[in-house]
PyMOL Python script that loads the backbone (N, CA, C, O; Angstrom):
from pymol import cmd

cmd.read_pdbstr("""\
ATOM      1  N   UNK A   1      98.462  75.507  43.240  1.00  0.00           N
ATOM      2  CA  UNK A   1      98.015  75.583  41.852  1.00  0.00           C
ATOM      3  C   UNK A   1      99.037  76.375  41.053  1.00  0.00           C
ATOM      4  O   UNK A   1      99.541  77.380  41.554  1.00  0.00           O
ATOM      5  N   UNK A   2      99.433  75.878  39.572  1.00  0.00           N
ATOM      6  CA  UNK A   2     100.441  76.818  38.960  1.00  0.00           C
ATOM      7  C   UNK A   2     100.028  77.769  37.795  1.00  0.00           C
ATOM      8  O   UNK A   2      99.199  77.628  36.896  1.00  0.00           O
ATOM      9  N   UNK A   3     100.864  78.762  38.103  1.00  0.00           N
ATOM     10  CA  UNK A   3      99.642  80.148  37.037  1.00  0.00           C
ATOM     11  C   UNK A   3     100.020  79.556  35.836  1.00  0.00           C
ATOM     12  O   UNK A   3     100.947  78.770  35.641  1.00  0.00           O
ATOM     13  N   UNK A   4      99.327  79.944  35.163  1.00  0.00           N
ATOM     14  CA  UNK A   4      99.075  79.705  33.630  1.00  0.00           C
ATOM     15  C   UNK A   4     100.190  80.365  32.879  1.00  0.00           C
ATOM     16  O   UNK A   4     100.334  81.588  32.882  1.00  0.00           O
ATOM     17  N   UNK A   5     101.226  79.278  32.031  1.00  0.00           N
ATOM     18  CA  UNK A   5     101.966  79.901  31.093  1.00  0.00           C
ATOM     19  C   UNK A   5     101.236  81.233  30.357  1.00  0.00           C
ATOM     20  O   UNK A   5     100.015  81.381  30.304  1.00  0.00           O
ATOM     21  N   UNK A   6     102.192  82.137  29.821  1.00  0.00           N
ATOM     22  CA  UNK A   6     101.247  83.209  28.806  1.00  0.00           C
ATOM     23  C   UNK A   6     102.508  82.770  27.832  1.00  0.00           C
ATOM     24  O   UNK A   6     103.697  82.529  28.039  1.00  0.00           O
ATOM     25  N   UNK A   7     101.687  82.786  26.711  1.00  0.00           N
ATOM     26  CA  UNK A   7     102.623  82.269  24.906  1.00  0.00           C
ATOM     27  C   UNK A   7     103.069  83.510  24.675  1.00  0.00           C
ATOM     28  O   UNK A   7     102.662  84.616  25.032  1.00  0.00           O
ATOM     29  N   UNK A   8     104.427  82.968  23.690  1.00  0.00           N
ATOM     30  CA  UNK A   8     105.093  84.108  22.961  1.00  0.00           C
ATOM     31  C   UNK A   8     104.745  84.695  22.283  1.00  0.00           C
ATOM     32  O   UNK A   8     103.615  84.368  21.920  1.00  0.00           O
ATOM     33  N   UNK A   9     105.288  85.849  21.639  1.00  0.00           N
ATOM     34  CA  UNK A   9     104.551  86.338  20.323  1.00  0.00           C
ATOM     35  C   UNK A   9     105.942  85.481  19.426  1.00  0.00           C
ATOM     36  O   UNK A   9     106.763  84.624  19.754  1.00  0.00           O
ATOM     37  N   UNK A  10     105.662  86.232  18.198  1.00  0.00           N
ATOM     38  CA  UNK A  10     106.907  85.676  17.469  1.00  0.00           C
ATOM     39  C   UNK A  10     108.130  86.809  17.708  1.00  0.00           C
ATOM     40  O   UNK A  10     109.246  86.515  17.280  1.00  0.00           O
ATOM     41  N   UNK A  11     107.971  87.852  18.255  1.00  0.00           N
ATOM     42  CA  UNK A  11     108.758  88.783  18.406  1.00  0.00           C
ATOM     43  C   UNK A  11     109.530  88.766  19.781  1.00  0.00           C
ATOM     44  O   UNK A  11     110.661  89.179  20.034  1.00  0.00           O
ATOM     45  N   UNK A  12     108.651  88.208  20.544  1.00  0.00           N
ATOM     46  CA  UNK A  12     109.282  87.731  21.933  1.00  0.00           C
ATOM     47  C   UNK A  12     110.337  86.483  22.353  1.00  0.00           C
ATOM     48  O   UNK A  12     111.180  86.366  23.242  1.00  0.00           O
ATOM     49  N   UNK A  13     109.704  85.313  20.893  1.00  0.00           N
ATOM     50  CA  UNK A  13     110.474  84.246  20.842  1.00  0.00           C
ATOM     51  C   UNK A  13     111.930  84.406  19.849  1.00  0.00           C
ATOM     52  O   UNK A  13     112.949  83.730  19.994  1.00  0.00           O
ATOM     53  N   UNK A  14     111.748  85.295  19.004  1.00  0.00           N
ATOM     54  CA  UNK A  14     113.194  85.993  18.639  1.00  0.00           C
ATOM     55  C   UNK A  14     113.833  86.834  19.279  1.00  0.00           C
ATOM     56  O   UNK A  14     115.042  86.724  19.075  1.00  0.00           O
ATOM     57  N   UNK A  15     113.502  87.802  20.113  1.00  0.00           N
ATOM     58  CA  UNK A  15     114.188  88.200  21.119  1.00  0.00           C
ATOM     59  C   UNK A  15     114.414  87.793  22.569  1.00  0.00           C
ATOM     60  O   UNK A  15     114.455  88.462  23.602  1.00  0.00           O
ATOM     61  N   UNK A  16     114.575  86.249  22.285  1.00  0.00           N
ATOM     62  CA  UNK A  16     114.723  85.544  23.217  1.00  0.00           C
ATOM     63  C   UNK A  16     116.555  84.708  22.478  1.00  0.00           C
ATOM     64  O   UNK A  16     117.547  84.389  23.132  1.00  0.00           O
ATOM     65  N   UNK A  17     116.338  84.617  21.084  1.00  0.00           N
ATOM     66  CA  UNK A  17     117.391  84.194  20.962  1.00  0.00           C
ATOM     67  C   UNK A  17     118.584  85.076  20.866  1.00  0.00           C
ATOM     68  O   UNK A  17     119.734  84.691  21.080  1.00  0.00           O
ATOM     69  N   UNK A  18     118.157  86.569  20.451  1.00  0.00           N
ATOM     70  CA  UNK A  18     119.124  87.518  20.681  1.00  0.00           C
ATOM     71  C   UNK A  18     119.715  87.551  22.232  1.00  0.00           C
ATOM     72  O   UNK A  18     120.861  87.788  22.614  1.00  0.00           O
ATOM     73  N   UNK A  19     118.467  87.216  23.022  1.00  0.00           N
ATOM     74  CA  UNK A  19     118.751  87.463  24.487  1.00  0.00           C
ATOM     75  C   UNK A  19     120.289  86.622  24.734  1.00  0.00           C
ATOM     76  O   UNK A  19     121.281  87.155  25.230  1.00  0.00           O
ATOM     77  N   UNK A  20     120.210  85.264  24.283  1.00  0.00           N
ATOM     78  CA  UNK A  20     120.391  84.004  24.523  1.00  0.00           C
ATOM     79  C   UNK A  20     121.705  83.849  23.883  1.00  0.00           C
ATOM     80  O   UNK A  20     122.454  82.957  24.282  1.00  0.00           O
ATOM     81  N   UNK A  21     122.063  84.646  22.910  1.00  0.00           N
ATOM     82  CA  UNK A  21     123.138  84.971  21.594  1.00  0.00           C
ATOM     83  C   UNK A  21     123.286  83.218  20.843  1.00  0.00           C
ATOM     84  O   UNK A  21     124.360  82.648  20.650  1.00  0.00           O
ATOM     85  N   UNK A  22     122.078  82.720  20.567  1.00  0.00           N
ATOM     86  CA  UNK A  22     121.655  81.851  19.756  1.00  0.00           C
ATOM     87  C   UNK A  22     120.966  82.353  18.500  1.00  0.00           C
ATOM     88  O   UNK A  22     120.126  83.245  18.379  1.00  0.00           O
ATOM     89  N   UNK A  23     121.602  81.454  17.472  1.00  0.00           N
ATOM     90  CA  UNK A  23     121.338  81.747  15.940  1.00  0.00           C
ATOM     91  C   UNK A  23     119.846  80.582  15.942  1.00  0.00           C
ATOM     92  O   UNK A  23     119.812  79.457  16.440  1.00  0.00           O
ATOM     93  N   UNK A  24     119.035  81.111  15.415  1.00  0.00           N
ATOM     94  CA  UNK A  24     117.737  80.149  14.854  1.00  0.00           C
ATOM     95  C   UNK A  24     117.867  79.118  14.530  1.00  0.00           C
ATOM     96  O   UNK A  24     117.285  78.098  14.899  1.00  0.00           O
ATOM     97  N   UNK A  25     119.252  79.385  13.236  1.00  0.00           N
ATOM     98  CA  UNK A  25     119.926  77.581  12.858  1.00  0.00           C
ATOM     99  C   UNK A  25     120.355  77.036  13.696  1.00  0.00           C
ATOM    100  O   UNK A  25     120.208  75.814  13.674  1.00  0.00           O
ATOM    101  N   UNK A  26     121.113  77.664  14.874  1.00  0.00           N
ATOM    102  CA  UNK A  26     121.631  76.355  15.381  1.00  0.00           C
ATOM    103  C   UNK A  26     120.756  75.743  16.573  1.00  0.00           C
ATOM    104  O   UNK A  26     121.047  74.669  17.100  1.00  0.00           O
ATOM    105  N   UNK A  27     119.512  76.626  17.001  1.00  0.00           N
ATOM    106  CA  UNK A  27     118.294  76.147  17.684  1.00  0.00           C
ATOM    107  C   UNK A  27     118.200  75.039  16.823  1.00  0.00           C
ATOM    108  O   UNK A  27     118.567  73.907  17.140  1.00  0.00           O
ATOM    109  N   UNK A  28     117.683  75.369  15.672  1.00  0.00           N
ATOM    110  CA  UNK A  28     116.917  73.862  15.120  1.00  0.00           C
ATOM    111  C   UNK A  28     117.903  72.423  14.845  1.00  0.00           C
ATOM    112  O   UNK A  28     117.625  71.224  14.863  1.00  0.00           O
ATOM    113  N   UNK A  29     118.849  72.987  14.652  1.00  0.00           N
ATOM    114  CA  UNK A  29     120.174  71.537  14.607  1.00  0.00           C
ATOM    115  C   UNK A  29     119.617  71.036  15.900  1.00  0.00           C
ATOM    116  O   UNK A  29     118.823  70.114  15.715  1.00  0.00           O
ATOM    117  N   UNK A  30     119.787  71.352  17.110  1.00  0.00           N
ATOM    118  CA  UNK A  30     120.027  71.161  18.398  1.00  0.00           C
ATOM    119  C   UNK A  30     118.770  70.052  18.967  1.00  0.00           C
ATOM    120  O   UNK A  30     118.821  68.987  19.582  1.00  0.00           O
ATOM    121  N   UNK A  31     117.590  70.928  18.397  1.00  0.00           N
ATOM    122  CA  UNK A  31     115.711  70.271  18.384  1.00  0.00           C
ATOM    123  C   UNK A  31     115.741  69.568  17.018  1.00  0.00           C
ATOM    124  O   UNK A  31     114.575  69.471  16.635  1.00  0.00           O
ATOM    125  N   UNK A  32     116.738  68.948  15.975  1.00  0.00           N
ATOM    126  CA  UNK A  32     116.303  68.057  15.000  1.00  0.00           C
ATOM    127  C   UNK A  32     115.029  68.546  14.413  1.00  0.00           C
ATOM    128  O   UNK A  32     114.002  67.872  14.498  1.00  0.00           O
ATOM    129  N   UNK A  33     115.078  70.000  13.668  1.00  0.00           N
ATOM    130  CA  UNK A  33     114.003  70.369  13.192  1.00  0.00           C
ATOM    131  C   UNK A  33     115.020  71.362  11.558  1.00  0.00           C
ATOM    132  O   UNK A  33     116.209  71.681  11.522  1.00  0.00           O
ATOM    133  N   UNK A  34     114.096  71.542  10.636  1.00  0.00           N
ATOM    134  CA  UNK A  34     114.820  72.049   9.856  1.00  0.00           C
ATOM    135  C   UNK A  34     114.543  73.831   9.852  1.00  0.00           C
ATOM    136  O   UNK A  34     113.424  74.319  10.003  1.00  0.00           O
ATOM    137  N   UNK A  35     115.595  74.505   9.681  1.00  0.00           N
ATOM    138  CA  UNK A  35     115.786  75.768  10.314  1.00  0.00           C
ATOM    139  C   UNK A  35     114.851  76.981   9.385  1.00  0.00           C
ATOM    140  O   UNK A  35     114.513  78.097   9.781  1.00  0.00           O
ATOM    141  N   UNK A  36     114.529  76.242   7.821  1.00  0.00           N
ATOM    142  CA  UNK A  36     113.311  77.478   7.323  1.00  0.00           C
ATOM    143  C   UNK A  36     112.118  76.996   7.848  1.00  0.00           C
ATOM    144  O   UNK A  36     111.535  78.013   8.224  1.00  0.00           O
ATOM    145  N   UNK A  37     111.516  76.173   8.058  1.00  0.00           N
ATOM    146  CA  UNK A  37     110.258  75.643   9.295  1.00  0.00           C
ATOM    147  C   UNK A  37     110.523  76.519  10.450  1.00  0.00           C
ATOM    148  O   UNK A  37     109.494  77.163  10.652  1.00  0.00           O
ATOM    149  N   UNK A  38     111.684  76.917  11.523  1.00  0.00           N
ATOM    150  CA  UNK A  38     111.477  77.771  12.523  1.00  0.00           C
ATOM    151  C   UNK A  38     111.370  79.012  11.700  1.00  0.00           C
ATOM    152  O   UNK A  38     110.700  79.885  12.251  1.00  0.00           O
ATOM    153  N   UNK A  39     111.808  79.294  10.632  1.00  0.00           N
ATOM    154  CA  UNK A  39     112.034  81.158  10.035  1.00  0.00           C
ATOM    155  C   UNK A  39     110.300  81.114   9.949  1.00  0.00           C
ATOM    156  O   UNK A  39     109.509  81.801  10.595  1.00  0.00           O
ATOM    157  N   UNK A  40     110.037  80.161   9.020  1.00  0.00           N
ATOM    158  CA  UNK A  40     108.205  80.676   8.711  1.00  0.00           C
ATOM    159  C   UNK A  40     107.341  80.009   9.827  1.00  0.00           C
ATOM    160  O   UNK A  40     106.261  79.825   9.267  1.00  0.00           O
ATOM    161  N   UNK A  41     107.222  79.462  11.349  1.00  0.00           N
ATOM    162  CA  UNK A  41     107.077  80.024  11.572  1.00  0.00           C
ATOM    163  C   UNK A  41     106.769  81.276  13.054  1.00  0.00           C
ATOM    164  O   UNK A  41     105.732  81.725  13.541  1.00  0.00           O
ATOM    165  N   UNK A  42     108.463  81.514  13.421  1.00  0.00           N
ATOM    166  CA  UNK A  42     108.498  82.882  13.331  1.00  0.00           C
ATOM    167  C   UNK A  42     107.954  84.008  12.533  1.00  0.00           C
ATOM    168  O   UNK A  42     107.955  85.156  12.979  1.00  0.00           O
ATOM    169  N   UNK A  43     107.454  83.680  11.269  1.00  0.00           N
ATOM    170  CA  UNK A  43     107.057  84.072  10.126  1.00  0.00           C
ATOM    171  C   UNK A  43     105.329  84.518  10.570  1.00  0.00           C
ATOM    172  O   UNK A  43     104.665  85.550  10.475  1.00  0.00           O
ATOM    173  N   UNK A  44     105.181  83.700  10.872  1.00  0.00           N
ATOM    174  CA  UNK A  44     103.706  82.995  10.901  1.00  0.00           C
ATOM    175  C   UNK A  44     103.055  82.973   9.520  1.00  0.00           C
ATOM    176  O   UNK A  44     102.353  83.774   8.901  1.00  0.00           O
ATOM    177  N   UNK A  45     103.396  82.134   9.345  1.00  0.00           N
ATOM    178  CA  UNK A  45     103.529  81.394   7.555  1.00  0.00           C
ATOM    179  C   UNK A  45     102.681  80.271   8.135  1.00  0.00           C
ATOM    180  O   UNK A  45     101.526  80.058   7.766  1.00  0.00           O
ATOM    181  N   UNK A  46     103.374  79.505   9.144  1.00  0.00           N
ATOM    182  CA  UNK A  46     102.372  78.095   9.504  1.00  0.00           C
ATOM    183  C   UNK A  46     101.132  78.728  10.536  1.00  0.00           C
ATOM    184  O   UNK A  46     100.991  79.754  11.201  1.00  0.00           O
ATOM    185  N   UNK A  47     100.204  77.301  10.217  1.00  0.00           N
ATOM    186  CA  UNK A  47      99.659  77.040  11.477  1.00  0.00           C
ATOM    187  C   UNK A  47     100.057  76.556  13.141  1.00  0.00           C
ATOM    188  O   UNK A  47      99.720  76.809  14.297  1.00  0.00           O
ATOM    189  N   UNK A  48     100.919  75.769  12.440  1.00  0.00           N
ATOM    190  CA  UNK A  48     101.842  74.716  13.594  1.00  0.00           C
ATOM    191  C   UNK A  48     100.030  73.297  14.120  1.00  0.00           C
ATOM    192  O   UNK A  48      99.963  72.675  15.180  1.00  0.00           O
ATOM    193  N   UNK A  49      99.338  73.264  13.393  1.00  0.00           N
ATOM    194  CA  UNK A  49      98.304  72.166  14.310  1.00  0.00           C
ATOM    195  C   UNK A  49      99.275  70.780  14.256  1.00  0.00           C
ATOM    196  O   UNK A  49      98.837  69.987  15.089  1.00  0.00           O
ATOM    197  N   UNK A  50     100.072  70.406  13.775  1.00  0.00           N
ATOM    198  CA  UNK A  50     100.618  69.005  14.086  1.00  0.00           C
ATOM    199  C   UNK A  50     101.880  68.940  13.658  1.00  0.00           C
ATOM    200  O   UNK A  50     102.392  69.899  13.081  1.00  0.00           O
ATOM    201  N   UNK A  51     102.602  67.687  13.912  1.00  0.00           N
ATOM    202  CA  UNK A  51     104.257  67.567  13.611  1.00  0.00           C
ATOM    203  C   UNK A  51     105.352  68.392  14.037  1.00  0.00           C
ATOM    204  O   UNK A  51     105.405  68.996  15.108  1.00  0.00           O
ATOM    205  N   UNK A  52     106.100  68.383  13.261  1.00  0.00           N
ATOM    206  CA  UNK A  52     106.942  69.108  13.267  1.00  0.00           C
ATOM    207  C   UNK A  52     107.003  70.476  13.619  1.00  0.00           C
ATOM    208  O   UNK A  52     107.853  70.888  14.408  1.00  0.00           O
ATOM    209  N   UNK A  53     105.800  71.525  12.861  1.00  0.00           N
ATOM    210  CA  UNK A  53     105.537  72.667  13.408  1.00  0.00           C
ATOM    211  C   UNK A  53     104.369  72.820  14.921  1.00  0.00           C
ATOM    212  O   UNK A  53     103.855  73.815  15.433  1.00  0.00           O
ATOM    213  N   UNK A  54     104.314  71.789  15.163  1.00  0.00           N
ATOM    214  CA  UNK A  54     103.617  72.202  16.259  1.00  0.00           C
ATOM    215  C   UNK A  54     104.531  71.670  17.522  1.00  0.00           C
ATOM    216  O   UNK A  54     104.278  71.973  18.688  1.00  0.00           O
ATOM    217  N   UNK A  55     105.416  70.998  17.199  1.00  0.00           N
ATOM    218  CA  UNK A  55     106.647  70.613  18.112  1.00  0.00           C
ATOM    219  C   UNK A  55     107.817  71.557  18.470  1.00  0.00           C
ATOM    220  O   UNK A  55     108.514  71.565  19.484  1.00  0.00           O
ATOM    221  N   UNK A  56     107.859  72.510  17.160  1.00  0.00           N
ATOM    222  CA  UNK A  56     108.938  73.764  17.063  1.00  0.00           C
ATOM    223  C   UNK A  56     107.801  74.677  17.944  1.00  0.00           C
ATOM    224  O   UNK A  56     108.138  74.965  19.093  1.00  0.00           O
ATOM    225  N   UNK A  57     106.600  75.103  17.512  1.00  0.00           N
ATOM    226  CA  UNK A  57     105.648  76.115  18.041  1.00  0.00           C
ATOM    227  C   UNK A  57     105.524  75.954  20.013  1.00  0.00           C
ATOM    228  O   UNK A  57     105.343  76.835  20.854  1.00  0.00           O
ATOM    229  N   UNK A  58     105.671  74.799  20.133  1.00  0.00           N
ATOM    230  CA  UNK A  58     105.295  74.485  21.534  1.00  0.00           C
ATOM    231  C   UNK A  58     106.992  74.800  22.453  1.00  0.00           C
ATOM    232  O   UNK A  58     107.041  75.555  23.424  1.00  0.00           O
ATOM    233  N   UNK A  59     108.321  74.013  21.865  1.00  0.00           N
ATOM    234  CA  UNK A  59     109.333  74.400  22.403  1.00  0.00           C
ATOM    235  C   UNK A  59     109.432  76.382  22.390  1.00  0.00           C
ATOM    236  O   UNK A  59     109.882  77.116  23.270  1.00  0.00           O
ATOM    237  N   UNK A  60     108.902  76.703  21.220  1.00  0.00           N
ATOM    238  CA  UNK A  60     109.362  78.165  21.272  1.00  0.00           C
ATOM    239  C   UNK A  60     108.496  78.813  22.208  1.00  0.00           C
ATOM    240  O   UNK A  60     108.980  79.900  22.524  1.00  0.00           O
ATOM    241  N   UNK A  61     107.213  78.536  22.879  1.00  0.00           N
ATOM    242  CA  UNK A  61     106.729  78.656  23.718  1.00  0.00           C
ATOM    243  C   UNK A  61     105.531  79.734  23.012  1.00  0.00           C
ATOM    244  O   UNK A  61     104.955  80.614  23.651  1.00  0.00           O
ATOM    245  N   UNK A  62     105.338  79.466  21.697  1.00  0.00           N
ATOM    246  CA  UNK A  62     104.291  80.387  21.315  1.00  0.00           C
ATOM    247  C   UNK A  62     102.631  79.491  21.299  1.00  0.00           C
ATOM    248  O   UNK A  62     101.613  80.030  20.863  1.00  0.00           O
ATOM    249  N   UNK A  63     102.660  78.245  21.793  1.00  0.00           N
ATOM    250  CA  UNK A  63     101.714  77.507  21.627  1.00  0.00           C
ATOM    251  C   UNK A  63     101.472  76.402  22.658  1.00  0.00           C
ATOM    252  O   UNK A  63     102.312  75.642  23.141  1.00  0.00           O
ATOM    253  N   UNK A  64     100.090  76.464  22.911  1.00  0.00           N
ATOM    254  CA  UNK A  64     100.518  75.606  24.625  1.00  0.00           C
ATOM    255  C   UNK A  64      99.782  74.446  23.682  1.00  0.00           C
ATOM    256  O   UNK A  64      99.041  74.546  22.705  1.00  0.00           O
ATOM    257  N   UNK A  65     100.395  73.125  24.515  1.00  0.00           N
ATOM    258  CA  UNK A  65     100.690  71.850  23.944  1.00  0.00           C
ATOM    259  C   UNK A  65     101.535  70.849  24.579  1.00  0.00           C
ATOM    260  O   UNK A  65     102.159  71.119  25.606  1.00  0.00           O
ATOM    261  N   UNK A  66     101.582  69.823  24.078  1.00  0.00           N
ATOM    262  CA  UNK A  66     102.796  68.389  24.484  1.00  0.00           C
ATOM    263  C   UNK A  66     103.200  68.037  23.901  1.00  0.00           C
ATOM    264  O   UNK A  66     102.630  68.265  22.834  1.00  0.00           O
ATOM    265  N   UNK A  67     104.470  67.166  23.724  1.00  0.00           N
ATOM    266  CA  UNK A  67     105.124  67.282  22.102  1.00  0.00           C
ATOM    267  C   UNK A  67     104.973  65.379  22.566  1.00  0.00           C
ATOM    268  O   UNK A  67     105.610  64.887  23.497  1.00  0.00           O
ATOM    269  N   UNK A  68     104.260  64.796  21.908  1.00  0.00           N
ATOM    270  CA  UNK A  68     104.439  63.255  21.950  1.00  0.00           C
ATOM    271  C   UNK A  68     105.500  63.022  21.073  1.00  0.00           C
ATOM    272  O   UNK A  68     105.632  63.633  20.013  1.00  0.00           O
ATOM    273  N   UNK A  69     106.342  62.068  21.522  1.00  0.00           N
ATOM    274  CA  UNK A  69     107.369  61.359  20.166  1.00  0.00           C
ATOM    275  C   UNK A  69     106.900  59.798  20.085  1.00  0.00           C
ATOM    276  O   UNK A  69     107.412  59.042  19.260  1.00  0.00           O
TER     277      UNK A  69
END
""", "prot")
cmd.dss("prot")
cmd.show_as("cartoon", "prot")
cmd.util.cbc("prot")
cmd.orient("prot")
């Protein structure tokens, strides 16, 4: 049986890109997402329930989910 992911905060998923010495923008070039959508929300400005922000929310690992295309 596999343990249960635990989600990011938003503080964990930015100090993941410091970890990583990745800029936010060029995360989102990379995931075809536009880069003030990851700032807000890192922000937590969004909800993330569908699209786009819930496709950024789930890669950043702050939201458990499946990203259908």
């Amino acid at each position: 049986m596999s343990k249960p992911r635990t989600l990011k905060t938003p503080d964990q998923a930015r100090a993941d890109f410091e970890r990583r010495g990745l800029s936010i923008a060029a995360w989102a070039r990379a995931h075809k997402v536009g880069r003030s959508l990851v700032y807000e929300i890192l922000a937590g400005r969004k909800k993330c329930l569908r699209g786009d922000s819930h496709k950024v929310a789930v890669l950043l690992g702050m939201k458990a989910g499946e990203i259908v295309d």
